[in-house]
C-alpha positions in Angstrom: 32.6 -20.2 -7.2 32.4 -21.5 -3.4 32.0 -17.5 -2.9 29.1 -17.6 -4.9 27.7 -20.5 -3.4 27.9 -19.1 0.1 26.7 -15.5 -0.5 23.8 -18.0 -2.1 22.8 -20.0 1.0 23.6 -16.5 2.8 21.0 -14.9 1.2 18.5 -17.9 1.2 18.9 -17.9 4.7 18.0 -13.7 5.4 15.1 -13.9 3.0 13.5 -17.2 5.2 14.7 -15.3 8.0 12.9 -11.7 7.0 9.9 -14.3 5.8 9.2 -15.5 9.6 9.7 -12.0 11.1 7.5 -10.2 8.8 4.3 -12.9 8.9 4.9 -13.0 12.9 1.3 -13.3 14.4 -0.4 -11.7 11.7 -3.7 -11.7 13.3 -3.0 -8.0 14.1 -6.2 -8.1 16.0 -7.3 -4.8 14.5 -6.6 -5.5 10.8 -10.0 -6.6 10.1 -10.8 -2.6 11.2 -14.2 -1.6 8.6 -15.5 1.6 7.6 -19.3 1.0 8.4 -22.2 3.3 8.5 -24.7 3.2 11.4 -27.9 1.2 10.3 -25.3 -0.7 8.7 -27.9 -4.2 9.8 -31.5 -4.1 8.3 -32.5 -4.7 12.1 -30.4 -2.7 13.8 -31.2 1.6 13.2 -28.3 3.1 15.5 -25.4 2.2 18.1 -26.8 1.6 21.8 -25.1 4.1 24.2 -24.7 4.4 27.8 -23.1 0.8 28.3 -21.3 0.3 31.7 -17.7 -1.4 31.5 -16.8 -2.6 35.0 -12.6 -4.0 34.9 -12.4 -6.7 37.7 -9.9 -6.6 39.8 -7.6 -10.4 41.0 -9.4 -10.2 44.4 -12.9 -11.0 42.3 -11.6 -14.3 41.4 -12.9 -16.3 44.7 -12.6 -19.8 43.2 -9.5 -21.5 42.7 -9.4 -24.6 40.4 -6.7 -27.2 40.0 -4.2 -25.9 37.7 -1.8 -28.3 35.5 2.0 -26.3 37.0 3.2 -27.4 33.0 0.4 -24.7 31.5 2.3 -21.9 33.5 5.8 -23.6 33.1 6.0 -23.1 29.6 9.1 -21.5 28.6 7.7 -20.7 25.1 5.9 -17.1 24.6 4.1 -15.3 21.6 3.9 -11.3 22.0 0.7 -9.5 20.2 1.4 -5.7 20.1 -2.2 -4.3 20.7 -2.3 -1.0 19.4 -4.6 1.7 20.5 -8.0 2.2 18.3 -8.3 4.3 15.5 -11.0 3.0 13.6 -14.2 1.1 13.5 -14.3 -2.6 13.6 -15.8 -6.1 14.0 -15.0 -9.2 15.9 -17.1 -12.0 17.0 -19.1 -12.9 20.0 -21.1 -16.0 21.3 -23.7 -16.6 23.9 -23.0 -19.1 26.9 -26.1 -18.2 29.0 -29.4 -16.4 28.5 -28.1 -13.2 28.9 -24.2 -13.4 29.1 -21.8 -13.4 26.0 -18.4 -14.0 25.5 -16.1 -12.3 23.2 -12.5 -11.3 23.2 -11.1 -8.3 24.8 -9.2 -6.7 21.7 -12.1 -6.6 20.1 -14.3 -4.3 22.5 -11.0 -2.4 23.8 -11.2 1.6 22.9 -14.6 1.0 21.9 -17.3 3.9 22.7 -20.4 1.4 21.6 -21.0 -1.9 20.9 -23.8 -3.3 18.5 -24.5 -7.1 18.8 -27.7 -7.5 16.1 -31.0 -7.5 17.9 -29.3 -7.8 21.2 -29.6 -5.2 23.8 -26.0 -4.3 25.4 -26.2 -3.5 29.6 -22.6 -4.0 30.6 -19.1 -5.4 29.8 -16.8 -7.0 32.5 -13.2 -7.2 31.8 -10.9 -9.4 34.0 -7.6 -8.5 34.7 -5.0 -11.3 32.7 -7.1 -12.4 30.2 -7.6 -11.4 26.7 -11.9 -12.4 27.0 -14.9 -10.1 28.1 -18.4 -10.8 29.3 -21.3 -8.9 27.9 -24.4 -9.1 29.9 -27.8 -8.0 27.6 -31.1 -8.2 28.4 -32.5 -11.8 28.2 -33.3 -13.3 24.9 -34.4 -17.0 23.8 -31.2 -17.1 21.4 -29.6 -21.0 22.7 -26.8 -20.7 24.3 -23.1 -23.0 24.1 -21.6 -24.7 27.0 -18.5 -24.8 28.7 -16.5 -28.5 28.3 -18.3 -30.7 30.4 -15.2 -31.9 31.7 -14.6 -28.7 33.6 -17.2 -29.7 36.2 -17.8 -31.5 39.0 -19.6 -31.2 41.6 -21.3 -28.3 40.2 -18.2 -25.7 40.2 -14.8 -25.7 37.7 -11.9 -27.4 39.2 -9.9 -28.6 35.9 -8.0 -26.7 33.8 -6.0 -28.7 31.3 -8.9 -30.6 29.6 -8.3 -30.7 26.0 -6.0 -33.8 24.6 -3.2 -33.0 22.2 -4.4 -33.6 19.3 -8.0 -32.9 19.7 -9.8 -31.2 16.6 -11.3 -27.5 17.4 -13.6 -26.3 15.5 -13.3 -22.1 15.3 -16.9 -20.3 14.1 -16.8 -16.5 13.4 -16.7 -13.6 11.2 -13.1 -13.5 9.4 -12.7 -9.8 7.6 -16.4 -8.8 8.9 -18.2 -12.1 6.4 -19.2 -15.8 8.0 -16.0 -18.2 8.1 -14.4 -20.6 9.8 -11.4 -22.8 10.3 -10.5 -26.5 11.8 -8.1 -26.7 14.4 -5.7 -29.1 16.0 -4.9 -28.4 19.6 -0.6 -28.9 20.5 -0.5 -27.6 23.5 -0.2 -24.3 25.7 2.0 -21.4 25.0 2.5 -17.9 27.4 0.8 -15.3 25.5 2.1 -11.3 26.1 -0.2 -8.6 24.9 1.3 -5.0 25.3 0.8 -1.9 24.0 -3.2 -0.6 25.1 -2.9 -2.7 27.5 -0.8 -5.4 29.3 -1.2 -9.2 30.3 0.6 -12.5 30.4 -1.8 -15.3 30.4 -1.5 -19.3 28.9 -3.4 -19.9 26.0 -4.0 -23.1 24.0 -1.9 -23.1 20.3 -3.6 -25.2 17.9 -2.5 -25.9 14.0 -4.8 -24.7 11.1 -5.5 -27.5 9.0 -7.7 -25.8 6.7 -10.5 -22.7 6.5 -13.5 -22.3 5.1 -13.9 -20.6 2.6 -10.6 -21.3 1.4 -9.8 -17.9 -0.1 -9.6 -16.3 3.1 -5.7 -14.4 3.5 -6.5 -13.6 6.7 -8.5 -14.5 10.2 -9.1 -11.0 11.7 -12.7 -10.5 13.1 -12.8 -14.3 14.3 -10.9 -12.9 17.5 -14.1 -13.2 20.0 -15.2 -16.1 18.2 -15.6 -20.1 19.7 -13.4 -22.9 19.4 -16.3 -25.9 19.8 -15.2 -29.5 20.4 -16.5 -32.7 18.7 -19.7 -32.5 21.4 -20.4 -28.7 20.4 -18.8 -27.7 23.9 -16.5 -24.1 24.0 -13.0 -25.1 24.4 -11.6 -21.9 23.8 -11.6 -18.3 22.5 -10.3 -17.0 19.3 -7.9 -14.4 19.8 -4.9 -14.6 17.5 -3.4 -16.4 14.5 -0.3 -16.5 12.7 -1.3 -17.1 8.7 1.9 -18.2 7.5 2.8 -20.7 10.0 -0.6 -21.7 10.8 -1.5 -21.7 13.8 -4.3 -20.2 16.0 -4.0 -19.4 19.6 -7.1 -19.0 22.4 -7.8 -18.4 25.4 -8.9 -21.7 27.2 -12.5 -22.5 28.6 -11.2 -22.0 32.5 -10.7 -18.7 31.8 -14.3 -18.5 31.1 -15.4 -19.7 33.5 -13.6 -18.1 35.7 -15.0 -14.7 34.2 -18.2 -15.4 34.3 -18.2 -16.8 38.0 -16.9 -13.6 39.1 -18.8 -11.6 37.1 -22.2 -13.0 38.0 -21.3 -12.8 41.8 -19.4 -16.3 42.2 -22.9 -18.0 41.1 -22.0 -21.6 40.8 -22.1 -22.9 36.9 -24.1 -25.5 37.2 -23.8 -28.4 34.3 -27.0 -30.0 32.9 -28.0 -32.8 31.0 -27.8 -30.8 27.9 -25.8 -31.6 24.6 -25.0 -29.8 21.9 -24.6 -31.1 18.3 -21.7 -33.6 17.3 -19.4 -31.9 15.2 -16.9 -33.4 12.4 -15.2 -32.7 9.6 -18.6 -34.2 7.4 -21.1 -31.2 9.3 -19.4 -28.4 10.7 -19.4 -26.2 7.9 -23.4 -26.6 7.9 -23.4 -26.6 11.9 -21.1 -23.5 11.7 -23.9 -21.4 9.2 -26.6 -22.8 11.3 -24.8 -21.0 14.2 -24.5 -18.0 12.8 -28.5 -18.1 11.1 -29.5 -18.1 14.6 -27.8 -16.0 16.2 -25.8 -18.0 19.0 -22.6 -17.1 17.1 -22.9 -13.4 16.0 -20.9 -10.8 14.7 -19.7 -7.3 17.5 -19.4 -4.0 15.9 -17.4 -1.3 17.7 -17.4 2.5 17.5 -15.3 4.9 18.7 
């Protein structure tokens, strides 16, 4: 009988044990891969071509903020196997300046063209250690986000651990190619690893999933590229990666940002205004979040190969 008990709790223990192994981070940032026609928007008749993609290099990052030494202490890591492109896909992408978006770097990795809907593509910068590019497009009166306020002072970034544990995060985007979104809790920072297309090591912020809209969504793939806004409507982070099962969401944190876009618009200094964005809570952001979307601030990336 005690046998019997034992091979029991034995076997309980494998299956919970196969369970956590299997879900891993099951963003699999390619999962949300579609097979889409060109003219596949009413507005948008073929793929643009001819788009430059410039990879920075370390020595392009001139400015040097304060960092918190705990973000890059962490002893805990999460590994994301990138694997090379095979297919169409989608992702998500969101506007910080008149001509400048932001979206992740998975999601425009192996990518022959890029379509953002009445948008006009020039180039793509790609930094080094971070999991984000920068898409500069010809100007257009679509309103931009902002970086966390707290970020600045002075006129340039010096902070980089801004958020509080705890914080709510509110992630906007296009899960499985169709508008959806999820609310967040940030915990901390964990090391990211990304291998396999490509490599880097960079801290990103973890956050819990406390619920998604809508709610039958099984997975987040094609949010990766997408904003994490804060309870002001400031970016606080990039969506790059979740793990379903034991919710939680990871991105890449608002420094990095602006970081990228300093050394991708020629160290220009990112200059904070008087501007604010709409207060988000739990009572509006679903309606905020469409509203994003309807005008185009927050819009879905489709690549080609």
């Amino acid at each position: 009988m005690a046998i019997g008990v034992r091979a029991s709790y034995l076997f309980g223990i494998v299956v919970c044990l196969c369970s956590v192994w299997i879900s891993g981070l099951d963003e699999r940032p390619r999962k949300d891969s579609i097979k889409w026609k060109m003219g596949s928007y009413k507005d948008k008749k073929e793929i643009p071509k001819g788009i430059d993609y410039h990879y920075l290099k370390n020595t392009d990052f001139n400015e040097q903020a304060i960092a918190n030494k705990i973000i890059f202490d962490t002893n805990k890591t999460i590994d994301l196997n990138i694997k090379r492109r095979n297919s169409n896909g989608s992702g998500t992408a969101f506007k910080v300046r008149s001509n400048v978006w932001i979206t992740a770097r998975h999601v425009i990795d192996g990518c022959n063209s890029l379509s953002i809907p009445n948008v006009q593509i020039e180039r793509v910068y790609i930094p080094p250690s971070s999991d984000i590019a920068l898409i500069l497009s010809s100007e257009s009166p679509i309103e931009e986000f902002y970086l966390n306020r707290k970020l600045f002072q002075d006129g340039k970034y010096y902070k980089r651990n801004v958020s509080e544990i705890g914080e709510y995060g509110y992630s906007i985007g296009f899960p499985r190619g169709e508008p959806g979104q999820s609310l967040l809790k940030f915990v901390g920072y964990v090391q990211m690893r990304q291998t396999g297309s490509y490599y880097l090591k960079e801290p990103v912020k973890m956050w819990i999933e406390i619920k998604r809209q809508p709610e039958s969504l099984d997975h987040m793939g094609g949010i990766s590229g997408g904003p994490i806004l804060n309870g002001v409507g400031d970016v606080v982070g990039v969506h790059v990666a979740n793990s379903v099962r034991r919710g939680r969401a990871y991105s890449v944190d608002e420094f990095a940002v602006a970081g990228l876009m300093m050394a991708s618009l020629r160290h220009k200094i990112l200059v904070r205004d008087s501007h604010y964005n709409s207060s988000i809570s739990e009572k509006n952001w679903s309606e905020l979040a469409a509203a994003f979307r309807e005008n185009g601030q927050i819009s879905k990336i489709l690549c080609s190969i």
